[in-house]
C-alpha positions as CSV (number, residue, x, y, z in Angstrom):
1,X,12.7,-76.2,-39.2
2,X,15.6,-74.4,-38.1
3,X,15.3,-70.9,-39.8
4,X,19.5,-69.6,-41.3
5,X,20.6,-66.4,-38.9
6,X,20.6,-63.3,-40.3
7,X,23.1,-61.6,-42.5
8,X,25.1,-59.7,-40.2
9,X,24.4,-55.9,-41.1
10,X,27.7,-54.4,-42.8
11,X,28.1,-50.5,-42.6
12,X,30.5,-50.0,-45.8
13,X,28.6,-48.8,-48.4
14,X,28.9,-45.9,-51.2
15,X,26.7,-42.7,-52.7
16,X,26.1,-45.6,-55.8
17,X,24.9,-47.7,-53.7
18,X,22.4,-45.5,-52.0
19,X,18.7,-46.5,-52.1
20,X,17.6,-43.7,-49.5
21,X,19.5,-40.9,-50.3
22,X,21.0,-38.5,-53.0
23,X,23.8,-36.7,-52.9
24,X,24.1,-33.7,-55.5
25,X,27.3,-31.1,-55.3
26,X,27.0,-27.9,-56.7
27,X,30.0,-25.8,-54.9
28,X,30.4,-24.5,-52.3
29,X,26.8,-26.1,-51.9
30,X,25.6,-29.2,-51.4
31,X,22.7,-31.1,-51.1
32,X,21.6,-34.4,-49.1
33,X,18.2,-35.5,-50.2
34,X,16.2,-37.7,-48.6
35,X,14.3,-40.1,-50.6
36,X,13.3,-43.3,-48.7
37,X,13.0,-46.3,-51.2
38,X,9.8,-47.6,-49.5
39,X,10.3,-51.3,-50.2
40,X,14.1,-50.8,-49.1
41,X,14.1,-51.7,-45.5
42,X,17.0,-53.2,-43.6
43,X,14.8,-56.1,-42.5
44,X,11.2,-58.0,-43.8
45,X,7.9,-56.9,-42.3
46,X,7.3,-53.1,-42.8
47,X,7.4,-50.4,-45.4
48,X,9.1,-47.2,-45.0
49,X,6.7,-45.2,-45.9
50,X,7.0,-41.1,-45.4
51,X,10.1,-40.4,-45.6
52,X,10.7,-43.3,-42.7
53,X,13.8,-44.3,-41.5
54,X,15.7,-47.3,-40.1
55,X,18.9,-48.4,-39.5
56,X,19.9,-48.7,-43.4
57,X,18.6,-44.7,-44.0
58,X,21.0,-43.7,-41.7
59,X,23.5,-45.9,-42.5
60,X,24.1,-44.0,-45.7
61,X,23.9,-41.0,-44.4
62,X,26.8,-41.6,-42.1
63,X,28.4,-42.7,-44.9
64,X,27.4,-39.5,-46.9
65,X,28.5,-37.0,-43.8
66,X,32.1,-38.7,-43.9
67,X,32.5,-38.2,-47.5
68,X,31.7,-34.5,-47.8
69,X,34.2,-34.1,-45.5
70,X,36.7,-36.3,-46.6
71,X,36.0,-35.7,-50.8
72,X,34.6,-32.8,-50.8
73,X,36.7,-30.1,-49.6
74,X,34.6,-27.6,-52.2
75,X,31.7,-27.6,-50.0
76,X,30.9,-25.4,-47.3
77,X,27.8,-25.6,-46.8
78,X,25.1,-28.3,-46.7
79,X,21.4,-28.6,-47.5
80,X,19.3,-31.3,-45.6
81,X,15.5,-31.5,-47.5
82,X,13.1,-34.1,-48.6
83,X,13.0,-35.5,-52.7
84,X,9.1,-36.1,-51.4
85,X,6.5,-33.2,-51.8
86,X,4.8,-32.2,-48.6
87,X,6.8,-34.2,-46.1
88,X,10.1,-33.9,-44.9
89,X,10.8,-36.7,-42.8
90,X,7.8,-38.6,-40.7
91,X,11.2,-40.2,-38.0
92,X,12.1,-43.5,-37.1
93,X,9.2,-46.2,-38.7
94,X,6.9,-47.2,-36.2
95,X,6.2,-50.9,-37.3
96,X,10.1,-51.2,-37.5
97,X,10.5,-50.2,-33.9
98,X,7.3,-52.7,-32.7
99,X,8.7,-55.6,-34.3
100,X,12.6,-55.0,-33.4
101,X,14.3,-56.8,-30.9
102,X,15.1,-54.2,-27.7
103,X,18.4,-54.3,-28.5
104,X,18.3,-53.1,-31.8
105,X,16.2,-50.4,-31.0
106,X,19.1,-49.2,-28.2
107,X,21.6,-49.9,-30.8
108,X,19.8,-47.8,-33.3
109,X,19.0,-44.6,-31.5
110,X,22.2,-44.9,-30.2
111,X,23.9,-45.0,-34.0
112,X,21.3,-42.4,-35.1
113,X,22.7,-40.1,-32.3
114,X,26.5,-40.6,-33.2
115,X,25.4,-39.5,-37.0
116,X,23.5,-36.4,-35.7
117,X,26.6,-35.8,-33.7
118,X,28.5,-35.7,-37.1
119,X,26.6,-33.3,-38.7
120,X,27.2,-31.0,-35.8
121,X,31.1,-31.3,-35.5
122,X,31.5,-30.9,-39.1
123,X,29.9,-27.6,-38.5
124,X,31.6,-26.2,-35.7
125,X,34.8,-28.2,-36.5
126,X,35.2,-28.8,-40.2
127,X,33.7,-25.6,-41.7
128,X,30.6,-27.4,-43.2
129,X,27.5,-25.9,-41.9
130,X,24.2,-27.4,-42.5
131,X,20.5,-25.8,-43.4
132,X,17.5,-28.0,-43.1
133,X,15.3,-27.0,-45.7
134,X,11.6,-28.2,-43.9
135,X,9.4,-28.3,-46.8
136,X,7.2,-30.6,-45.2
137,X,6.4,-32.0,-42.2
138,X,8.9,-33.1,-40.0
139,X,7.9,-35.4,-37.0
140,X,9.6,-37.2,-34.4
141,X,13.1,-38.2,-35.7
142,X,12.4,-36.5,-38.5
143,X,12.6,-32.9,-36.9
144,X,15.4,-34.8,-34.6
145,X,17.5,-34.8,-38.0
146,X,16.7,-31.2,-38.6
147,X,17.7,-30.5,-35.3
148,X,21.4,-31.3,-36.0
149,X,22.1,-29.0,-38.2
150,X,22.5,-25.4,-37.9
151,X,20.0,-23.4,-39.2
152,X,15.9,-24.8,-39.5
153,X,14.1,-22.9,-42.6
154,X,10.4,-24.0,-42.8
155,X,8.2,-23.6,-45.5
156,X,5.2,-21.7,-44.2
157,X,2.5,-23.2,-46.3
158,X,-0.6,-23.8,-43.3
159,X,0.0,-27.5,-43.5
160,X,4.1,-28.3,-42.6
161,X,4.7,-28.6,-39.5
162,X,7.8,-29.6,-36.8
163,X,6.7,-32.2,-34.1
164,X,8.1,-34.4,-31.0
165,X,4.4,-36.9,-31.0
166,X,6.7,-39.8,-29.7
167,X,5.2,-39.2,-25.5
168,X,1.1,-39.1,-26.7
169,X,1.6,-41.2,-29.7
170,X,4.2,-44.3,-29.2
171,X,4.9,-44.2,-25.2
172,X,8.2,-43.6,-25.4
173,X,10.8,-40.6,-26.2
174,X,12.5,-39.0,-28.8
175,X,15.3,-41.2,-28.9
176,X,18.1,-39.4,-31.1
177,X,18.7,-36.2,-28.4
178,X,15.1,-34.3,-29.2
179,X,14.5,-33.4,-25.5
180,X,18.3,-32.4,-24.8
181,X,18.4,-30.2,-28.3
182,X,15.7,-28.4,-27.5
183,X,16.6,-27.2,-24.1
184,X,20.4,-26.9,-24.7
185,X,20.7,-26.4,-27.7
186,X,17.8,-24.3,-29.0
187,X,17.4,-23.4,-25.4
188,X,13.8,-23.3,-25.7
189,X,12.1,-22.5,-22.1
190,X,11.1,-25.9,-20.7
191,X,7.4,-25.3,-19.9
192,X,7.1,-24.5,-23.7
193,X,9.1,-27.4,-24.2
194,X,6.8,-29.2,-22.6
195,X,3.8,-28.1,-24.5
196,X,5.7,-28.9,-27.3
197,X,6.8,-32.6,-26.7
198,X,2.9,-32.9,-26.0
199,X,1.1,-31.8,-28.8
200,X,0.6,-34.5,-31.6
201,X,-0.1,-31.8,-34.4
202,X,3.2,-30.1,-33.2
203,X,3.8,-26.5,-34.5
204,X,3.8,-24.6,-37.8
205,X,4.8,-21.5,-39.0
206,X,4.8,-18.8,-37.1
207,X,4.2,-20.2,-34.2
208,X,7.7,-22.9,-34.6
209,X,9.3,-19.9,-35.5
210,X,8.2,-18.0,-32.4
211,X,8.9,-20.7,-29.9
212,X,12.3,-21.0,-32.0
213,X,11.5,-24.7,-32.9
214,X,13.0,-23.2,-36.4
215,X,15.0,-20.4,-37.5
216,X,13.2,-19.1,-40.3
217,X,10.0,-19.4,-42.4
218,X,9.1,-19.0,-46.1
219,X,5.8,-19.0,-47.8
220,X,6.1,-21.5,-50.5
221,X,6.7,-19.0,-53.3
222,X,9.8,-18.0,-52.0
223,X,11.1,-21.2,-50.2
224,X,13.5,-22.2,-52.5
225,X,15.4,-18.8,-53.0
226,X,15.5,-18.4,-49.1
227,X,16.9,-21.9,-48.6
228,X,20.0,-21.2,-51.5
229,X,20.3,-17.6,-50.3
230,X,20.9,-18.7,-46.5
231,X,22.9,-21.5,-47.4
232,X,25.4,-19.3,-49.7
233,X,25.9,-17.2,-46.6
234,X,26.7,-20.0,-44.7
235,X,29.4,-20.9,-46.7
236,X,30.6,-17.4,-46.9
237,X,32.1,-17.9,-43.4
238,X,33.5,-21.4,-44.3
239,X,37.5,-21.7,-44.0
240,X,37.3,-25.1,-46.5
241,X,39.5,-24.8,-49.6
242,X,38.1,-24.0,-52.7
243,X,40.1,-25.5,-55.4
244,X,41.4,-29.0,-53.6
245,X,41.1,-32.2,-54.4
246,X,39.1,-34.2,-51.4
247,X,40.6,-37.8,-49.9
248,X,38.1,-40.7,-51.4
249,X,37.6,-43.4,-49.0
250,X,37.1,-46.3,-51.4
251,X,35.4,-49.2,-50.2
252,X,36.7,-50.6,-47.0
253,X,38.2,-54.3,-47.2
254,X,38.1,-56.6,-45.0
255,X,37.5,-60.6,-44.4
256,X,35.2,-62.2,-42.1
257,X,36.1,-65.7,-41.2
258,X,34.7,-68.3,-38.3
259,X,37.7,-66.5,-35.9
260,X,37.1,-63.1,-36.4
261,X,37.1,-60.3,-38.6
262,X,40.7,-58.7,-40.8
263,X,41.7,-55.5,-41.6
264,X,44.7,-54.3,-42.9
265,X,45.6,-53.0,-39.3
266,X,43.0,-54.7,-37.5
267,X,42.7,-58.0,-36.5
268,X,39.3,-59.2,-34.4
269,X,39.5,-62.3,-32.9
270,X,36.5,-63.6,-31.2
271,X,37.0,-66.3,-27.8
272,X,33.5,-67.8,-27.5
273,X,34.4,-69.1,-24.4
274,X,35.3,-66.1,-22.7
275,X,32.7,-64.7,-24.1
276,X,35.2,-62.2,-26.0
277,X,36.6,-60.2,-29.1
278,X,40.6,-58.8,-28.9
279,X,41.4,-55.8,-30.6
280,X,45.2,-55.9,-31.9
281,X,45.5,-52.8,-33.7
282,X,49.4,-52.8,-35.8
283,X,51.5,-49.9,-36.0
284,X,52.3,-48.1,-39.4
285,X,54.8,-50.1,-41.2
286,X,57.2,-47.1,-42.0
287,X,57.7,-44.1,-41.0
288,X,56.3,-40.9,-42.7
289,X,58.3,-38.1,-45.3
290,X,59.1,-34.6,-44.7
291,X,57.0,-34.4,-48.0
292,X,53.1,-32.9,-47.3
293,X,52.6,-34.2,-51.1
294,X,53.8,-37.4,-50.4
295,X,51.6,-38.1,-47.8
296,X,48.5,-36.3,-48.9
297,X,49.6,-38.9,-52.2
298,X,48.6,-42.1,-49.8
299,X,45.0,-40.5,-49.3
300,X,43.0,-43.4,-47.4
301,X,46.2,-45.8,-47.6
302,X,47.8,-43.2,-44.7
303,X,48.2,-45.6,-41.7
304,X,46.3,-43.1,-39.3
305,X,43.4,-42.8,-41.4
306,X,43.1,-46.7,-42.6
307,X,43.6,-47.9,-38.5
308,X,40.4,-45.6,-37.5
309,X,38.5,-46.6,-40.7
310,X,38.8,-50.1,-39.8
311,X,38.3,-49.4,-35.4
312,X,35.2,-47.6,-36.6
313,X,33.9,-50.4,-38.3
314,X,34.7,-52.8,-36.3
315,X,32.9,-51.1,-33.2
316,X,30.1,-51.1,-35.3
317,X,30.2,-54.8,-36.5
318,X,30.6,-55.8,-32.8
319,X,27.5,-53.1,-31.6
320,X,25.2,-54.8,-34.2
321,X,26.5,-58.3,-35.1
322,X,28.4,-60.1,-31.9
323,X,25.5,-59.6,-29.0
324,X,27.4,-61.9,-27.3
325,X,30.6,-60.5,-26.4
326,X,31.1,-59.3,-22.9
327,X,34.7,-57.8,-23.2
328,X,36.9,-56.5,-25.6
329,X,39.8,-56.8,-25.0
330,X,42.3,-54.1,-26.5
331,X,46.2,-54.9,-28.2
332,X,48.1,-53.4,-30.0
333,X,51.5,-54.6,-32.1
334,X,54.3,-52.5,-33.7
335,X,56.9,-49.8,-33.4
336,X,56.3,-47.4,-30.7
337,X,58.6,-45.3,-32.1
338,X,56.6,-45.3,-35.5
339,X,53.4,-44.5,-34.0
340,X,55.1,-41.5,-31.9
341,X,56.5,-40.4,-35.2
342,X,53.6,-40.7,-37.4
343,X,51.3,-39.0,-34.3
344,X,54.2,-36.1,-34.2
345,X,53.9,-35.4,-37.9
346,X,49.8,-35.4,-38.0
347,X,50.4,-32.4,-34.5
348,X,52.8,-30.6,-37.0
349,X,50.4,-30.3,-40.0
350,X,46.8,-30.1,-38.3
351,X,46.2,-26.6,-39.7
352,X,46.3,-28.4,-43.0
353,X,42.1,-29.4,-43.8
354,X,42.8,-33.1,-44.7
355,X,44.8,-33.7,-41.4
356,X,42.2,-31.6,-39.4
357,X,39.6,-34.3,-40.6
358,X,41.4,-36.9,-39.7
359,X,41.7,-35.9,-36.4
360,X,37.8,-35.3,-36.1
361,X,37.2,-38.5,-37.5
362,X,39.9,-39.6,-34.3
363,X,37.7,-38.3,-31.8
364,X,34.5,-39.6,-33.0
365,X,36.0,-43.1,-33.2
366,X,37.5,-43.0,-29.8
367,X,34.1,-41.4,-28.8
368,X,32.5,-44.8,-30.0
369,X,34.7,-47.1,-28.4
370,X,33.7,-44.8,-24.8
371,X,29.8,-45.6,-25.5
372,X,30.5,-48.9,-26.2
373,X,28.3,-51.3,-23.6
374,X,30.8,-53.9,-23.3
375,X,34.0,-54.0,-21.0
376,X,37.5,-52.5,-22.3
377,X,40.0,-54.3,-21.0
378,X,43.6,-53.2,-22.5
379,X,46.6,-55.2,-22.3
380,X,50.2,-53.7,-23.0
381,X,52.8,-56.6,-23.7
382,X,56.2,-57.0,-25.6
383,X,56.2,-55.6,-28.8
384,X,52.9,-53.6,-27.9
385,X,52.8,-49.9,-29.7
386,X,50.6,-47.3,-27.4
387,X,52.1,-44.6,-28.3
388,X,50.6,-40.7,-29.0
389,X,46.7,-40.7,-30.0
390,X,47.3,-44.7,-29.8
391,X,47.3,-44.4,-26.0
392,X,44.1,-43.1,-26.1
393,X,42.8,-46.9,-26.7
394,X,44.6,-47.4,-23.4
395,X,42.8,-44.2,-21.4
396,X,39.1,-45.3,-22.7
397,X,39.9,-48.9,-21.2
398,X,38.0,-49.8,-17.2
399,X,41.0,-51.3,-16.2
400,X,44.3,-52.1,-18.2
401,X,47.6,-54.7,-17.5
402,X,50.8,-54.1,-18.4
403,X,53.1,-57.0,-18.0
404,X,56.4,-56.0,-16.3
405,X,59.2,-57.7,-17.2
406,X,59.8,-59.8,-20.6
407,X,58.2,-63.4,-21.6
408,X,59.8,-66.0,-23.5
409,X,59.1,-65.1,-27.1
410,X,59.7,-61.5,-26.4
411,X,62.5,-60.6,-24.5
412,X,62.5,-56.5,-25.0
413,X,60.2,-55.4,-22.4
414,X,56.9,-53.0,-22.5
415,X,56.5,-49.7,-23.0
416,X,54.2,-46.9,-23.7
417,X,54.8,-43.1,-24.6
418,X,52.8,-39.9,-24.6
419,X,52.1,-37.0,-26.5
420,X,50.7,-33.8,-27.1
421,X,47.6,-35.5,-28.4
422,X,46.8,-36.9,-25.0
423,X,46.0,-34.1,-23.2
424,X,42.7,-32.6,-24.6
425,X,43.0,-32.6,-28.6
426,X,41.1,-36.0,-28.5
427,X,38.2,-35.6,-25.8
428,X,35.6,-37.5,-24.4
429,X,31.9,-36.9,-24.9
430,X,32.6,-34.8,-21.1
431,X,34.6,-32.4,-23.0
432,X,37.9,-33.2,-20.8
433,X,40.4,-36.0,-22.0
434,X,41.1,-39.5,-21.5
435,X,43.4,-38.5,-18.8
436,X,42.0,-35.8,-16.9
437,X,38.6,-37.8,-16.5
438,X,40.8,-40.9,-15.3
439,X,42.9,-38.3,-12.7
440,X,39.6,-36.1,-12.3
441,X,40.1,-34.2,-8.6
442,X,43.7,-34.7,-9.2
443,X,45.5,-30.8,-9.9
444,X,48.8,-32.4,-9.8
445,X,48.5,-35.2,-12.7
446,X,48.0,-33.5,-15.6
447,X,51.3,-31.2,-15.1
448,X,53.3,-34.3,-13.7
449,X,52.1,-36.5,-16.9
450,X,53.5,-34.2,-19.4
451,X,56.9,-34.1,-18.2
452,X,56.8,-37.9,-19.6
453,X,56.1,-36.2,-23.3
454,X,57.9,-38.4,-25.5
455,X,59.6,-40.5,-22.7
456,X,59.0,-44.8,-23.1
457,X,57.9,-45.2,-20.3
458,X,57.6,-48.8,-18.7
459,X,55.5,-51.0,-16.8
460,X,56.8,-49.7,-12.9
461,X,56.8,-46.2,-14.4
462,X,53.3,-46.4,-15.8
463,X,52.5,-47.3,-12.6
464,X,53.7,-45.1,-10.2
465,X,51.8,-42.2,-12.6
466,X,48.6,-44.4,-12.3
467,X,48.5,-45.0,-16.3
468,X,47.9,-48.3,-15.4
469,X,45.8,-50.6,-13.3
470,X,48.1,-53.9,-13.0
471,X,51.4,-54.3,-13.6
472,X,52.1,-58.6,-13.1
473,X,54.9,-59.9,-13.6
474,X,55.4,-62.7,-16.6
475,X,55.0,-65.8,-13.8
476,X,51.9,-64.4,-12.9
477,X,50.8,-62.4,-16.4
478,X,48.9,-65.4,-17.8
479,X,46.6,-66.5,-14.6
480,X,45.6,-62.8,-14.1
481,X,44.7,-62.3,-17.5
482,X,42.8,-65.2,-17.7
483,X,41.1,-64.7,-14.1
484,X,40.2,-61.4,-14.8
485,X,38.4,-62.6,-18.1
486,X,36.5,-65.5,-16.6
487,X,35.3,-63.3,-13.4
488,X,34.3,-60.7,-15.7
489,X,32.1,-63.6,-17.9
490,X,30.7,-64.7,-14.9
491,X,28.7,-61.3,-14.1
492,X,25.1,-60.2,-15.1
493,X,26.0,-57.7,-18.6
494,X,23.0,-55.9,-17.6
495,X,25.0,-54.5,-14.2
496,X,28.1,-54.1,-15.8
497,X,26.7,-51.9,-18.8
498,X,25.1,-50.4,-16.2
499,X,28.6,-49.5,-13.6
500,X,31.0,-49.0,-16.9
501,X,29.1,-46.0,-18.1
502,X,28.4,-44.8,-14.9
503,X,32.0,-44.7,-13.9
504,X,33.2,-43.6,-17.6
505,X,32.2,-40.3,-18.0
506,X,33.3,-38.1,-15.0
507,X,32.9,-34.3,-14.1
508,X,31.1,-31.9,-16.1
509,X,27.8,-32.9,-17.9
510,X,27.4,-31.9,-22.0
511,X,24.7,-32.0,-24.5
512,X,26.4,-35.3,-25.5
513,X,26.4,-37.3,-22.1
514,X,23.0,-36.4,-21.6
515,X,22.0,-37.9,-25.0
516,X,24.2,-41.0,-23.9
517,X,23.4,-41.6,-20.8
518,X,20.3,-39.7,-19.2
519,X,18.1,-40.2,-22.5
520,X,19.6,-43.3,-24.0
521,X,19.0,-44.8,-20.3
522,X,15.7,-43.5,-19.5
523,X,14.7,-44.7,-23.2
524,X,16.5,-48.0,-22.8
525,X,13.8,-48.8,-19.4
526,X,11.0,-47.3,-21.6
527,X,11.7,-49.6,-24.6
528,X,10.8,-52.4,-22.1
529,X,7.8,-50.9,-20.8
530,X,4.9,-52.8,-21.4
531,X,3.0,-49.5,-22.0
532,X,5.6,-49.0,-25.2
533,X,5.7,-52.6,-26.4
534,X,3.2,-54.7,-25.0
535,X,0.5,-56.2,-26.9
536,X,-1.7,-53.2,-25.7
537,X,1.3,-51.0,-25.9
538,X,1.4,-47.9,-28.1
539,X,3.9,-49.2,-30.5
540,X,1.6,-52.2,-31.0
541,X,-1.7,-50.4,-31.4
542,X,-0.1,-47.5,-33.3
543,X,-2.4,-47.2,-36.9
544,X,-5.1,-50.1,-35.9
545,X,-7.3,-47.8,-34.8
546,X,-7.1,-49.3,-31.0
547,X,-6.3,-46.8,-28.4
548,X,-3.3,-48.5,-26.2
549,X,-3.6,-49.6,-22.3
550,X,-1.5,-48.4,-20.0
551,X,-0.8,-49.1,-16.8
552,X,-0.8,-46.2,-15.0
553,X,1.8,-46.4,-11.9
554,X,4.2,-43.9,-11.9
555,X,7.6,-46.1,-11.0
């Protein structure tokens, strides 16, 4: 009997919703509890027991991070601990990882890494700073999460301690950036490092605190007063406002049909064929007041803000959901001159906190759309709109068309415009932008690009800067879109993931692209190590009381 396929994982959700987490404000504090429902997995066959996480824990606590910043302007400071006694967070369940397929596990440490990433822009971006309160243990991607924030407080009690067990327990790695925040962000030596990532019992007080595994410790008496009293002086150096109302970001809407997913601004249209999903993002449909109030007045209406709402779920629908797709193909439809005016008035006002978190939220949806492991192909036609931080849909792309001339049912021919935004307010996870990674070597292009600020600038234009790859014209438009598409179905997905985020991420290396590419590669070839998940692996074995086989070439 054929079994149904699954329910295709959807990301919306909301603090009433939560079964894993509670969120409690108490300005300019507040507080993210983790309290794993144990029955409340994302999937059948394994409790969470501990404090364990999957997919669905840190689902909501995406979900959480976005709305502090976005609701909650009050709070300046928040606390990460545990609603269970004795243990903080025991990291990613094991039985969930053994019975995954290996491309949910990739999927997941990669999500699980773009959340932690979160929590540390809202610190050094947003002026929300966050305390993990350790009153417990904290193993694996449980101290992972405590890593993220800014300040570790343990509770020095004999028994809690912080631990990386994943290389002798499982036989695999800490897969949400443990290795690469130790060493650069902790900066913790690397032979103690070392010692560390070895040691299955991990490290309590005062040795964590020595090795600076934590910031702090506090005997058990005075735990509590040490985590409030830290965290008020965190949000002493907070620039949030104190008396504004926050931006709520009511349930996204959207339709998912046999064709493709809707959004207000977002259509997703999948070719099976081709093996394919195309992107059309719309333009705003007018053009913004002079009036701040007005357009603080649209909250999550505001065209920039509902666009990336919708991108960002999207990426994540496609990630999870459509395994299938090779390329994504990128449109877009509306007035360029809209988007440049709407991108021009969001520049004006970015010392204002509501804009400033929409900008944030810019970059970390871009950022997805760079990790993604499928091919970005953009294509700029009549009535296209890749204009200001729109263009930047354009830079991420491995190749991009632009048809020059008109076609039939479009007469007014292509063009594209930059701005301000393009040129490092929006950057890759290199730390340079779109453009200076595509003209990296290149100390002429970024001076000769701006002098086209807030020129249309078409297909033979875009060209001769190099903003484009192709430029055909509309007899030949058609056959190389279409032979481009097909040759790229016809390769292996495994070299292409492989070549695309190789030749994404250019120049200098950052905490981020070793998380994305060193460890999330290395733990992508350990995930399909028989060691890790063979039937004598350490996954497999973990808590039967067998010791696992391994096989013990070094490769």
């Amino acid at each position: 009997m054929n079994q149904p396929p699954p329910a295709p994982l959807d990301f919306r959700t909301e603090p009433g919703a939560y079964r894993h987490w509670r969120l409690e404000i108490d300005p300019p504090l507040a507080e993210l509890i983790l309290d794993v429902a144990e029955s409340g997995g994302i999937a059948a066959g394994y409790e969470l027991k501990q404090n364990s996480y999957d997919l669905g824990v840190d689902i909501e606590l995406a979900d959480a991070i976005a709305r502090l910043r976005f609701e909650h302007p009050e709070v300046r400071a928040v606390v990460l601990r545990s609603g269970k006694p004795g243990i903080f967070c025991a990291g990613a369940n094991i039985r969930m990882l053994a019975g995954a397929t290996h491309a949910h596990k990739v999927n997941f440490c990669k999500f699980t890494n773009e959340t932690r990433n979160a929590i540390e822009e809202a610190s050094a971006e947003s002026g929300q700073r966050y305390l993990a309160a350790i009153g417990g243990t904290a193993a694996g991607g449980g101290y992972e999460l405590a890593l993220a924030a800014d300040h570790l407080l343990l509770i020095d009690d004999g028994n809690a301690a912080v631990s990386l067990p994943e290389v002798p327990l499982l036989a695999v790695l800490p897969g949400t950036g443990g290795l690469t925040r130790l060493t650069d962000k902790r900066r913790i030596r690397r032979d103690l490092s070392d010692v560390f990532c070895t040691l299955e019992e991990g490290a309590r007080g005062a040795r964590a605190l020595d090795w600076g595994l934590v910031d702090e410790i506090a005997p058990r008496s005075k735990f509590d007063a040490a985590v409030r009293a830290r965290a008020l002086a965190m949000a002493d150096r907070s620039d949030r406002p104190r008396d504004e109302a926050g931006i709520d970001l009511p349930r996204l809407e959207r339709t998912i049909d046999a064709d493709g997913v809707r959004y207000r601004y977002l259509d997703v249209v999948f070719d099976d064929a081709l093996a394919t999903a195309t992107l059309t993002l719309r333009g705003p449909e007018r053009v913004l007041p002079n009036d701040v109030s007005a357009v603080r007045a649209m909250g999550a209406d505001l065209w920039a803000l509902a666009l990336l709402r919708a991108l960002d779920d999207a990426l994540l629908h496609l990630r999870f959901n459509a395994p299938n797709v090779a390329t994504l193909v990128l449109r877009s439809s509306g007035d360029l001159g809209r988007v440049q005016q709407h991108d021009a008035w969001l520049r004006e006002h970015a010392l204002l906190w509501w804009v400033r978190e929409i900008g944030l939220f810019a970059r970390r949806t871009l950022k997805r759309l760079d990790l993604t492991s499928r091919t970005l192909a953009a294509f700029v036609e009549p009535g296209s709109c890749f204009g200001g931080f729109l263009a930047e849909i354009l830079f991420a792309a491995d190749r991009s068309y632009m048809l020059d001339g008109a076609l039939d049912d479009a007469p007014n021919p292509a063009k594209i415009a930059l701005s301000a935004s393009n040129f490092g307010l929006l950057p890759m996870s290199n730390g340079l932008s779109r453009l200076a990674t595509r003209f990296y070597g290149d100390a002429d292009a970024i001076p000769r690009l701006k002098s086209l600020v807030g020129k249309p600038i078409d297909a033979a234009a875009a060209r001769a800067a190099g903003l484009v790859t192709f430029t055909p014209d509309e007899i030949d438009w058609r056959d190389e879109i279409r032979l481009f598409l097909e040759e790229r179905a016809s390769f292996s997905p495994d070299a292409l993931t492989a070549m695309e985020a190789n030749l994404r991420f250019v120049g200098p290396e950052t905490m981020e692209t070793k998380i994305f590419a060193r460890l999330s590669a290395w733990q992508n070839w350990v995930f399909q190590r028989p060691n890790a998940v063979g039937d004598e692996g350490a996954l497999k074995r973990y808590g039967t009381g067998q010791r696992p086989r391994y096989d013990k070439t070094r490769i």
